[in-house]
mmJSON file of the N, C-alpha and C atoms, coordinates in Angstrom:
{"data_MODEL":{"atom_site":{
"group_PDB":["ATOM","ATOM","ATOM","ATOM","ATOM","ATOM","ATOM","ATOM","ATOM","ATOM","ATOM","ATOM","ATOM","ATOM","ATOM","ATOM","ATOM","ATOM","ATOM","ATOM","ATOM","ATOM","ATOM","ATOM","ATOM","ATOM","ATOM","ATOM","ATOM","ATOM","ATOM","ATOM","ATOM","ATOM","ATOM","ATOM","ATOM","ATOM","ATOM","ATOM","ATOM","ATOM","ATOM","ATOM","ATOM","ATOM","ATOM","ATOM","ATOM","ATOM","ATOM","ATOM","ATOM","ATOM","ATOM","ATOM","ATOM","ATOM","ATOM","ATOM","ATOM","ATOM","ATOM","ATOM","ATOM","ATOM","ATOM","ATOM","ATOM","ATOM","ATOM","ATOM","ATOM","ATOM","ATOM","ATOM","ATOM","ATOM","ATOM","ATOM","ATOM","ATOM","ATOM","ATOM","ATOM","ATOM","ATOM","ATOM","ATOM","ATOM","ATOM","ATOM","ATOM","ATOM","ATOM","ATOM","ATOM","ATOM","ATOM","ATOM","ATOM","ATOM","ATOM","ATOM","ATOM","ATOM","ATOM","ATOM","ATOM","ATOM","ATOM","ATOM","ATOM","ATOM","ATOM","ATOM","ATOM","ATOM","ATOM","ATOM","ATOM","ATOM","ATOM","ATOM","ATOM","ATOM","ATOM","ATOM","ATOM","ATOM","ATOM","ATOM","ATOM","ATOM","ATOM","ATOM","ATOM","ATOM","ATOM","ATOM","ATOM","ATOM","ATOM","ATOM","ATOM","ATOM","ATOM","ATOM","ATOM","ATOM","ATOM","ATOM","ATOM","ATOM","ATOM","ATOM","ATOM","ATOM","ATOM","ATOM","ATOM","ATOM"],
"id":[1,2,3,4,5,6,7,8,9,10,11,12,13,14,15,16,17,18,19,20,21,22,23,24,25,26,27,28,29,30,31,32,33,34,35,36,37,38,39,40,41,42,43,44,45,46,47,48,49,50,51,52,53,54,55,56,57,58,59,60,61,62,63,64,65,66,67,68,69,70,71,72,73,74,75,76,77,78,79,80,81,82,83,84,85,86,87,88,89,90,91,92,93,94,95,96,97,98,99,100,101,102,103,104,105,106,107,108,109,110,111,112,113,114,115,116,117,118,119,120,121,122,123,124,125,126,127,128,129,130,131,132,133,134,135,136,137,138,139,140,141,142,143,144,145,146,147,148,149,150,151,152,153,154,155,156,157,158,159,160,161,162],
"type_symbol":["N","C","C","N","C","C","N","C","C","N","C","C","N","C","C","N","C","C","N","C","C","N","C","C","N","C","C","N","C","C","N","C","C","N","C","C","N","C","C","N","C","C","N","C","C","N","C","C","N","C","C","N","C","C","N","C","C","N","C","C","N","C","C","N","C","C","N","C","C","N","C","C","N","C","C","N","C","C","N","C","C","N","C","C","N","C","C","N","C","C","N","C","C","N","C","C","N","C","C","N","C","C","N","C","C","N","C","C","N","C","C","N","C","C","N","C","C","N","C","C","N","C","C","N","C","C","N","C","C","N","C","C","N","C","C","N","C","C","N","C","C","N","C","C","N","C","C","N","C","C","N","C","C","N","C","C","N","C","C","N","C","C"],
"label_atom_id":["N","CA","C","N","CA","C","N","CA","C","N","CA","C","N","CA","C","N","CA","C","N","CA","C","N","CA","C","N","CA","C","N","CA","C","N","CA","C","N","CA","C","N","CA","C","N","CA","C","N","CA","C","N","CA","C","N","CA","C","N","CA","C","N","CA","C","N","CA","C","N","CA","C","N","CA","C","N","CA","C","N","CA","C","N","CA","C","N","CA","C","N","CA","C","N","CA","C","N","CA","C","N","CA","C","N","CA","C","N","CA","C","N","CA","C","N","CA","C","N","CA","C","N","CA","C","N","CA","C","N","CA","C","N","CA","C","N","CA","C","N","CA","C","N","CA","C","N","CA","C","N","CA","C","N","CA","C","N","CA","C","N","CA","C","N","CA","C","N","CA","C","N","CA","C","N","CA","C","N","CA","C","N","CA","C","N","CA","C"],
"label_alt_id":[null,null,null,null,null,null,null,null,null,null,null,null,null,null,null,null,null,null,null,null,null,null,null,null,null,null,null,null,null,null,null,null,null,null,null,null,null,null,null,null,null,null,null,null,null,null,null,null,null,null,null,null,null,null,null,null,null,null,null,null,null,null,null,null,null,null,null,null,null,null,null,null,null,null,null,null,null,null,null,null,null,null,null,null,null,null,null,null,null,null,null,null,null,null,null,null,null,null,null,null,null,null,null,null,null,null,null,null,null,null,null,null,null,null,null,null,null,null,null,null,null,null,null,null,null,null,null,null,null,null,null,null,null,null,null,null,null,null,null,null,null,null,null,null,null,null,null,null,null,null,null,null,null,null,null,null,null,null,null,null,null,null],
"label_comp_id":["UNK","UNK","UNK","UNK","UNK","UNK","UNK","UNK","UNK","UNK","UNK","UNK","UNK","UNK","UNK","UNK","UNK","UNK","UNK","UNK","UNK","UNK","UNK","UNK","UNK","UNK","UNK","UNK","UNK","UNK","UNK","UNK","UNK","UNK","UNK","UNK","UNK","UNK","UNK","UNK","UNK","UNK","UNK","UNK","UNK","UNK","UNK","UNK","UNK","UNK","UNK","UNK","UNK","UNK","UNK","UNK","UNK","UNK","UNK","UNK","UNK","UNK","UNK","UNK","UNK","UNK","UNK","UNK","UNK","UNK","UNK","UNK","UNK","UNK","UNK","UNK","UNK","UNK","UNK","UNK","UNK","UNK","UNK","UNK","UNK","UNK","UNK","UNK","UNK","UNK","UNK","UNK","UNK","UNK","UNK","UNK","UNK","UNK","UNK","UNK","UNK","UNK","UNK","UNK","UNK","UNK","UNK","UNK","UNK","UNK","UNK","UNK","UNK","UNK","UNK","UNK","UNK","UNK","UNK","UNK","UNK","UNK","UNK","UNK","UNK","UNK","UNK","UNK","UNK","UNK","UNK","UNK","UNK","UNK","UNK","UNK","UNK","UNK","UNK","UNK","UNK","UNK","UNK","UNK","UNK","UNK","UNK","UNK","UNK","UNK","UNK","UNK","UNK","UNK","UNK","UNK","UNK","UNK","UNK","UNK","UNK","UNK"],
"label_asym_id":["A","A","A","A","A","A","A","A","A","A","A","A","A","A","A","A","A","A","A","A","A","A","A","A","A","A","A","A","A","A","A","A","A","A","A","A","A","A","A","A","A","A","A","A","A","A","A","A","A","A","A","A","A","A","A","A","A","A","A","A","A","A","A","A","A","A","A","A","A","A","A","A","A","A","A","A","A","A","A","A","A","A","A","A","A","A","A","A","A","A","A","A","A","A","A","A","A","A","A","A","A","A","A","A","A","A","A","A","A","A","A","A","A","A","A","A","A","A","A","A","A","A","A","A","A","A","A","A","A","A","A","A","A","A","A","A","A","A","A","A","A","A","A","A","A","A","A","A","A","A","A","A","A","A","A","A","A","A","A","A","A","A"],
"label_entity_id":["1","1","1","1","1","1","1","1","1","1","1","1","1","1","1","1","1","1","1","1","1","1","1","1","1","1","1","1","1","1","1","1","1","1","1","1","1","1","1","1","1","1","1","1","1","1","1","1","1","1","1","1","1","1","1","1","1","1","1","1","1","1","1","1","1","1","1","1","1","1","1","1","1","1","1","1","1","1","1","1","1","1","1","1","1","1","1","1","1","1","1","1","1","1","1","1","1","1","1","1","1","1","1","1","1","1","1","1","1","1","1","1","1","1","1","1","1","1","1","1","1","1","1","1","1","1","1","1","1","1","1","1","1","1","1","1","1","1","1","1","1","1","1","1","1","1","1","1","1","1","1","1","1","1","1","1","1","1","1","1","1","1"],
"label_seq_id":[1,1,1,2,2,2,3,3,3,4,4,4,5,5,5,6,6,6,7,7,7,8,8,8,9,9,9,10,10,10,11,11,11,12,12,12,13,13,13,14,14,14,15,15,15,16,16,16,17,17,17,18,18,18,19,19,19,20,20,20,21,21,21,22,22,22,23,23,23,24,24,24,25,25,25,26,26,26,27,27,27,28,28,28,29,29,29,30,30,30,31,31,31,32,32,32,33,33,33,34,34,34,35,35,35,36,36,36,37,37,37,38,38,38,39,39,39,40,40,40,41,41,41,42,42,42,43,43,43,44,44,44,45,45,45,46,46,46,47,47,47,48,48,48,49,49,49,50,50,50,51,51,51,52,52,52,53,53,53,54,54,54],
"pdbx_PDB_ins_code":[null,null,null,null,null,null,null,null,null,null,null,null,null,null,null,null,null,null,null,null,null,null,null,null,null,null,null,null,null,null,null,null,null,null,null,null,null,null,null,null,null,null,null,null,null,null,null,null,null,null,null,null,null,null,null,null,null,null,null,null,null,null,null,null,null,null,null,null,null,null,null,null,null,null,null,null,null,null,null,null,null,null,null,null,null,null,null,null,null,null,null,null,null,null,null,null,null,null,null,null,null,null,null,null,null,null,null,null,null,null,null,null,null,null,null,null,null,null,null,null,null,null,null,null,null,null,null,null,null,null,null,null,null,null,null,null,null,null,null,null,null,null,null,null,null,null,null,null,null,null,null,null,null,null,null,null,null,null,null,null,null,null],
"Cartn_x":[-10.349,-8.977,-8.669,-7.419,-7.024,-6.958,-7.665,-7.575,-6.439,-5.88,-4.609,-5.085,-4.796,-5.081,-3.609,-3.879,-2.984,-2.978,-1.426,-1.284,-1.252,-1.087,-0.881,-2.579,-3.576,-4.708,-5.674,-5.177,-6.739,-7.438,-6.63,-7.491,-7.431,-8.332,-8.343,-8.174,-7.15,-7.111,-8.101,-9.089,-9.616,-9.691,-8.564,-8.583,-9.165,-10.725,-11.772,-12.634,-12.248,-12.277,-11.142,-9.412,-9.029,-8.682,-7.646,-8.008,-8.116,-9.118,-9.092,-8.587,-8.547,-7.74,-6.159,-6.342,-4.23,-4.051,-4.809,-4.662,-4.567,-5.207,-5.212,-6.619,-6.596,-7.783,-8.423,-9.616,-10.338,-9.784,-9.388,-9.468,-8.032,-6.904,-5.175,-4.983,-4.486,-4.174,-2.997,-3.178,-2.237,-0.55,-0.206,1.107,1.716,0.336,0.671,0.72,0.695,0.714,2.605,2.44,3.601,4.246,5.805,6.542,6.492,6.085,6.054,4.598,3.494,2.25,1.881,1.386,1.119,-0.488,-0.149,-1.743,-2.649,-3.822,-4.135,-4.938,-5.19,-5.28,-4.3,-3.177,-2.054,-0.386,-0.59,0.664,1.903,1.707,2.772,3.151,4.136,4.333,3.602,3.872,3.165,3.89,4.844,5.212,4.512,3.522,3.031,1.511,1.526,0.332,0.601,-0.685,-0.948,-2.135,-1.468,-2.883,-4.065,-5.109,-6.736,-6.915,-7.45,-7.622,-8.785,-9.396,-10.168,-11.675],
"Cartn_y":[-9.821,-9.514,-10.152,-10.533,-11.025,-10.123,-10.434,-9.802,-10.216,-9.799,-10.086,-9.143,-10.655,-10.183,-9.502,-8.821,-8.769,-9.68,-10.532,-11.369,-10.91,-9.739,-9.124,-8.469,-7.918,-7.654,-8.191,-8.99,-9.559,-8.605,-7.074,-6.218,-6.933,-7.064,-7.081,-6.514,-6.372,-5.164,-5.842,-4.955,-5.593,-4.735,-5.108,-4.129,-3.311,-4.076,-3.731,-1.946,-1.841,-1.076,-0.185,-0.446,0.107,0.707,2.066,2.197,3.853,4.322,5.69,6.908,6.012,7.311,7.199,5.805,5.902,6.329,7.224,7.548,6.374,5.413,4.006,4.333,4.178,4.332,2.959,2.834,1.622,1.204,-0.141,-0.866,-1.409,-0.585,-0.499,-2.265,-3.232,-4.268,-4.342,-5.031,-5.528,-4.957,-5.881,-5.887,-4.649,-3.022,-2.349,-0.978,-1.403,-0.621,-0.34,1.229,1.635,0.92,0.848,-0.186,0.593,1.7,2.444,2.552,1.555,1.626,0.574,1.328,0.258,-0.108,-1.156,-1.65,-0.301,0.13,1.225,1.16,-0.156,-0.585,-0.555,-1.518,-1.747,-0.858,-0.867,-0.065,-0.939,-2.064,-3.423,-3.198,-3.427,-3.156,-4.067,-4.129,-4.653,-6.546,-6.514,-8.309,-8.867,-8.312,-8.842,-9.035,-9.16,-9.604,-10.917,-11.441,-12.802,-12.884,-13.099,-13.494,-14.582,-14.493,-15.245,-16.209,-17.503,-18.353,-18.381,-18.358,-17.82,-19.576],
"Cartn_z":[-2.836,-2.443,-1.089,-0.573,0.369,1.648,2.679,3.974,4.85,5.254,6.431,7.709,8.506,10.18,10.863,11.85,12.41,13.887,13.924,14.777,16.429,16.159,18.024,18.489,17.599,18.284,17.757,16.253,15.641,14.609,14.491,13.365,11.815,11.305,10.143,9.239,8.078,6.991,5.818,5.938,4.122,3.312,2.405,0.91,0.44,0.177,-0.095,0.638,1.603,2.901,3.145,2.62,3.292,4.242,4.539,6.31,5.708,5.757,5.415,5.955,8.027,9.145,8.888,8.053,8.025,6.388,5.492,4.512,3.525,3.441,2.411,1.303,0.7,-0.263,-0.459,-0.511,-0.738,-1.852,-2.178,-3.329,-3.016,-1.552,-1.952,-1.587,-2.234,-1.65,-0.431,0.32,1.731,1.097,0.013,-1.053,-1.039,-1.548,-1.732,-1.016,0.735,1.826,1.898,2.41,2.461,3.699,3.176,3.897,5.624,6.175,7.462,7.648,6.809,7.75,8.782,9.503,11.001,11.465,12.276,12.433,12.897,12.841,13.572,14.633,15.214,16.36,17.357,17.368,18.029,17.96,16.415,16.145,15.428,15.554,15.14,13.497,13.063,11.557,10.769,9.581,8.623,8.306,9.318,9.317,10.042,11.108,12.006,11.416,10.559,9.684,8.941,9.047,8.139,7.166,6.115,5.223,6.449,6.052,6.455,5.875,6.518,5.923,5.108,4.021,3.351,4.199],
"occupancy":[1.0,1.0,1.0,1.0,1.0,1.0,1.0,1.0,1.0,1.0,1.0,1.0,1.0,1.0,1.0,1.0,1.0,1.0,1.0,1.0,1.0,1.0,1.0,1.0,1.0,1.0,1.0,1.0,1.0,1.0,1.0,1.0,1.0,1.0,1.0,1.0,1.0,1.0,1.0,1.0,1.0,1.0,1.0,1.0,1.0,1.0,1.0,1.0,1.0,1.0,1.0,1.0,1.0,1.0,1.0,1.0,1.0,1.0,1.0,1.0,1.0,1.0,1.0,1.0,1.0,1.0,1.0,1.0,1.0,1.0,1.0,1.0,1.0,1.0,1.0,1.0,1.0,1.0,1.0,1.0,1.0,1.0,1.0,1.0,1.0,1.0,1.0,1.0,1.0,1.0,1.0,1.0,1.0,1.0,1.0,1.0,1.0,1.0,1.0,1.0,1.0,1.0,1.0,1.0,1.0,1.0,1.0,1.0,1.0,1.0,1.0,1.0,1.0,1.0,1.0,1.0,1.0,1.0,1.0,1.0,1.0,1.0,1.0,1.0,1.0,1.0,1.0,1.0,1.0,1.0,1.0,1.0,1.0,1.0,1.0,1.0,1.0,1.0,1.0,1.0,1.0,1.0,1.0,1.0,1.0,1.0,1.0,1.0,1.0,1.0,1.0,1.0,1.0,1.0,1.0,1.0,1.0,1.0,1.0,1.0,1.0,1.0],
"B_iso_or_equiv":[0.0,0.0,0.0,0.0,0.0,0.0,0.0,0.0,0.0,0.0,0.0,0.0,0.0,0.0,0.0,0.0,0.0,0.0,0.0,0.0,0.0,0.0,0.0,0.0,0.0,0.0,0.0,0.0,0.0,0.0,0.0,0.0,0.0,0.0,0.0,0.0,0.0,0.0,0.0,0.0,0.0,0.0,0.0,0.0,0.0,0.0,0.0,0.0,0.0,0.0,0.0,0.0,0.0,0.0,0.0,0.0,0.0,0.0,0.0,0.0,0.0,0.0,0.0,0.0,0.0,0.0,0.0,0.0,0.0,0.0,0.0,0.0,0.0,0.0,0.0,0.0,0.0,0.0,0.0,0.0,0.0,0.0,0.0,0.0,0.0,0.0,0.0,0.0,0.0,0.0,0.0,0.0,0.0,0.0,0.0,0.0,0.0,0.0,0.0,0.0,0.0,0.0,0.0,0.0,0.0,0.0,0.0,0.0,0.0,0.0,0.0,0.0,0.0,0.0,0.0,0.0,0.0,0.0,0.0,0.0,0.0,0.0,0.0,0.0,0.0,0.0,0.0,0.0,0.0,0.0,0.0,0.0,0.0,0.0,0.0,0.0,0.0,0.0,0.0,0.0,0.0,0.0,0.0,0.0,0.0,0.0,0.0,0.0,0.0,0.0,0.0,0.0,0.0,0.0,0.0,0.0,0.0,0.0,0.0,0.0,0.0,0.0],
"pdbx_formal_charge":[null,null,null,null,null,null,null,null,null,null,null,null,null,null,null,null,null,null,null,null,null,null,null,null,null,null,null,null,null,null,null,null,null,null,null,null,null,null,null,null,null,null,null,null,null,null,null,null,null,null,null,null,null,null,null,null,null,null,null,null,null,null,null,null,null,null,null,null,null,null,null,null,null,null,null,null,null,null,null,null,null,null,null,null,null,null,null,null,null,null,null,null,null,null,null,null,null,null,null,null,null,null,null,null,null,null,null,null,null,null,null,null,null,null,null,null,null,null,null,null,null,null,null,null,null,null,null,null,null,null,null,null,null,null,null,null,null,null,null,null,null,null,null,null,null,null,null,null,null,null,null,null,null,null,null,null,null,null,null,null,null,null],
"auth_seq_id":[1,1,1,2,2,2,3,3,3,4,4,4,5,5,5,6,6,6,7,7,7,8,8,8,9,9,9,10,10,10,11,11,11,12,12,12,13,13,13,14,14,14,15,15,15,16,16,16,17,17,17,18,18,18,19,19,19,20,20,20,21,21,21,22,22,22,23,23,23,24,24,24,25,25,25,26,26,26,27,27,27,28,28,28,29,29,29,30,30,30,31,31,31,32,32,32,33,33,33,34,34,34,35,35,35,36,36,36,37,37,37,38,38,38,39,39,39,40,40,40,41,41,41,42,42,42,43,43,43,44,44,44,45,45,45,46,46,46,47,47,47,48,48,48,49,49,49,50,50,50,51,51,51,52,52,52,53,53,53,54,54,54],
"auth_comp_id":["UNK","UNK","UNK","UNK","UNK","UNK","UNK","UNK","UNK","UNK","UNK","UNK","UNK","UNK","UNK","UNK","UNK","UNK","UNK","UNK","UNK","UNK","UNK","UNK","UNK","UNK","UNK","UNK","UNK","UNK","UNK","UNK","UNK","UNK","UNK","UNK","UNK","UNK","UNK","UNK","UNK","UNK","UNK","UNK","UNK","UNK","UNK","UNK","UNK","UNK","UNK","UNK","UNK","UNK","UNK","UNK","UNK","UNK","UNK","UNK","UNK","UNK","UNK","UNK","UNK","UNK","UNK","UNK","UNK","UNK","UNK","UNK","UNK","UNK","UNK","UNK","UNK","UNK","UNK","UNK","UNK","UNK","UNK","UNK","UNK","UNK","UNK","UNK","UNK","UNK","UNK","UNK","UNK","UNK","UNK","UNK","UNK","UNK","UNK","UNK","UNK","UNK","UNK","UNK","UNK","UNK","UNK","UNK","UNK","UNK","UNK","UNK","UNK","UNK","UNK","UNK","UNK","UNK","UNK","UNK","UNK","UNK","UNK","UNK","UNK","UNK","UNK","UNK","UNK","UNK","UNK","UNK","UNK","UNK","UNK","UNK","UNK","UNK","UNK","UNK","UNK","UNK","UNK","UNK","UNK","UNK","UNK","UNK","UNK","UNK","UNK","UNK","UNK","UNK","UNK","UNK","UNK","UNK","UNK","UNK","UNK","UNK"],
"auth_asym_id":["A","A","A","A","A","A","A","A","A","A","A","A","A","A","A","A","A","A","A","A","A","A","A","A","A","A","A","A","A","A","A","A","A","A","A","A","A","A","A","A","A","A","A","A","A","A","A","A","A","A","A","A","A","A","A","A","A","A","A","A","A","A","A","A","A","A","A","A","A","A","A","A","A","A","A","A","A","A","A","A","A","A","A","A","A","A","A","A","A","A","A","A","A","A","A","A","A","A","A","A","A","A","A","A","A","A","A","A","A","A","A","A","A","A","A","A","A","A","A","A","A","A","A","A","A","A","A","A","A","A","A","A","A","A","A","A","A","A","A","A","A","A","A","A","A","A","A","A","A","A","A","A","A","A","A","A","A","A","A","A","A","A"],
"auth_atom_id":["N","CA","C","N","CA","C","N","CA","C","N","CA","C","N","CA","C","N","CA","C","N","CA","C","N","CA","C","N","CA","C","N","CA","C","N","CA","C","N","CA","C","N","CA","C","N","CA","C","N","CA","C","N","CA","C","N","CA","C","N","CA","C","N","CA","C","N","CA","C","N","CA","C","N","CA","C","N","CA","C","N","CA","C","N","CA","C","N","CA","C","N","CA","C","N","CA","C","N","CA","C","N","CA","C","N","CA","C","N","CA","C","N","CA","C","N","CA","C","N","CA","C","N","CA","C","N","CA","C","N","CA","C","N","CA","C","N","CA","C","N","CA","C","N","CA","C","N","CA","C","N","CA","C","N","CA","C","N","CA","C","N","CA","C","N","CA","C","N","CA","C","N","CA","C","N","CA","C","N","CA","C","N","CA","C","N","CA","C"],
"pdbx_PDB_model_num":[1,1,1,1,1,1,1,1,1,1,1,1,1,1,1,1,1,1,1,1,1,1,1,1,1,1,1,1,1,1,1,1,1,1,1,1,1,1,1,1,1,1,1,1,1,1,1,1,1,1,1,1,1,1,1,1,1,1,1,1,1,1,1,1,1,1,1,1,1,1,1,1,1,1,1,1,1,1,1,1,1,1,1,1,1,1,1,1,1,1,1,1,1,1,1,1,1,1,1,1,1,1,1,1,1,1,1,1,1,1,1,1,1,1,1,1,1,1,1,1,1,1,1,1,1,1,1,1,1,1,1,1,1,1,1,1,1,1,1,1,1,1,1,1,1,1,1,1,1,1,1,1,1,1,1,1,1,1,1,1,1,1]
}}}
């Protein structure tokens, strides 16, 4: 699955992993994060992410 960084601190979301303190379940793809979740590092919305260059 596709990981997307975030452009303001560098966190990485990986799918695979999820974010379990922001209620995401392992397996949720990037696509299918609710439109009000935020980095849980920084706080930046979810535009401030970029797919990884694989």
């Amino acid at each position: 699955m596709q990981q997307y960084v975030c452009q303001v601190c560098g966190y990485v979301y990986d799918p695979e992993k999820g974010d379990p303190e922001g209620g995401i379940a392992p397996g949720t793809p990037f696509e299918d994060l609710p439109e009000d979740w935020a980095c849980p590092l920084c706080g930046v919305d979810k535009d401030m992410f970029e797919p990884m260059e694989a």
